[in-house]
Structure formats: structure tokens, C-alpha cells
C-alpha positions in Angstrom: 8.0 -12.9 -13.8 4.9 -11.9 -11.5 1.8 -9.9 -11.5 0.4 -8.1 -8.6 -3.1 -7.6 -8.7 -5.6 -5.5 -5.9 -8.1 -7.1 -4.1 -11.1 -5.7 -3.0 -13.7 -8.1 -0.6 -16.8 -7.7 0.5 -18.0 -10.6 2.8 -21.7 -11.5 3.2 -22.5 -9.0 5.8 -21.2 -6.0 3.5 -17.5 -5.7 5.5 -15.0 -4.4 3.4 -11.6 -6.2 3.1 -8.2 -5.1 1.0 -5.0 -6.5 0.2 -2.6 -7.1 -2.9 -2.0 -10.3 -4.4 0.9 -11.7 -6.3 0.8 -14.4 -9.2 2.9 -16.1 -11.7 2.7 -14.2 -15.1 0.0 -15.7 -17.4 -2.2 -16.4 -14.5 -6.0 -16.5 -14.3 -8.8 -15.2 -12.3 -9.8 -18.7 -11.4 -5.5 -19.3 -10.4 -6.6 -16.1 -8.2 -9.5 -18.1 -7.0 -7.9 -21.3 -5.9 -5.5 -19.5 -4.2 -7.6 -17.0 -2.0 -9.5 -20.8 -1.0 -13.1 -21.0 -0.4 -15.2 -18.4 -1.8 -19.0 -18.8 -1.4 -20.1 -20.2 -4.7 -22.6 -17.9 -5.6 -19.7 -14.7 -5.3 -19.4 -12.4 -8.6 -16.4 -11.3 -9.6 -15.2 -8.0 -11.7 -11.9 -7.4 -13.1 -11.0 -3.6 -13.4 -15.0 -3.0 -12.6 -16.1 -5.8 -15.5 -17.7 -9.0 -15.0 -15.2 -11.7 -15.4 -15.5 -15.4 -16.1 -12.8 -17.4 -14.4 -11.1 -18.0 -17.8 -10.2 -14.0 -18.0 -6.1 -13.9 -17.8 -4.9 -11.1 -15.3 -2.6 -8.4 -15.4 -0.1 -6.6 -13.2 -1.9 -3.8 -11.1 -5.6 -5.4 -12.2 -8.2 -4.6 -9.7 -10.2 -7.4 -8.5 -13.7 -6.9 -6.6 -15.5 -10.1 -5.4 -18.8 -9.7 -4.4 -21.7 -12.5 -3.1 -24.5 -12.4 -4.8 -26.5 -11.0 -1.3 -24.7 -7.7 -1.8 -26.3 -7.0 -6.0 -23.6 -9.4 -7.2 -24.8 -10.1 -10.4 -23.8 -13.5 -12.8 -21.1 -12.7 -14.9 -21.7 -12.0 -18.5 
């Protein structure tokens, strides 16, 4: 079984890039993570509009928005 989650990207100079994502069930924002490869370390990520630790398991049709800290990214909670 498999989830597919959104992703929504915005890269250092504020461009905004879209796509879906699929995973094995039970997966993890930081399984997200490793797959999507290098991210710049200081990028924030939200899960459904929520700051999200990498240990936050993910769902079919979650939304994920990753956002570097240049942009207002805050540290997750």
C-alpha cells in the first residue's frame, strides 16, 4: 500500500514549484526528505499548514509545503 502526498516548493528566490509524491505506507516526512535529496538545511517544513518535525508519519493526500528559512520559514515547533 502507498500514500500520495502534495508537494508544494518554494526555492530560495521565492519560485513556486508543484508535484505529487508517492510513498510506502507508514512513511515519514524525513522518508519524504531523503527522497526529494538535498534540501537546504535551514528549509521549514509544514504538514497540512503545521510545522512538522521529520519524525511526523504522513498520510495519503497530505499536503506538504517546504519553505527556506529566507522566505519567513520558521523552526518547527
Amino acid at each position: 500500500m502507498h500514500v500520495q502526498v502534495e508537494i508544494l516548493f518554494f526555492d530560495a528566490a521565492g519560485s513556486r514549484h508543484t508535484g505529487t509524491h508517492e510513498l510506502a505506507a507508514g512513511a515519514k516526512l524525513e522518508d519524504l526528505l531523503a527522497e526529494l535529496g538535498s534540501l537546504p538545511p535551514e528549509a521549514v517544513c509544514l504538514v497540512n499548514g503545521r510545522a512538522a518535525g521529520p519524525e511526523v508519519s504522513l498520510k495519503d493526500g497530505d499536503r506538504i509545503t517546504i519553505l527556506p528559512r529566507a522566505l519567513g520559514g520558521r523552526t518547527a515547533i
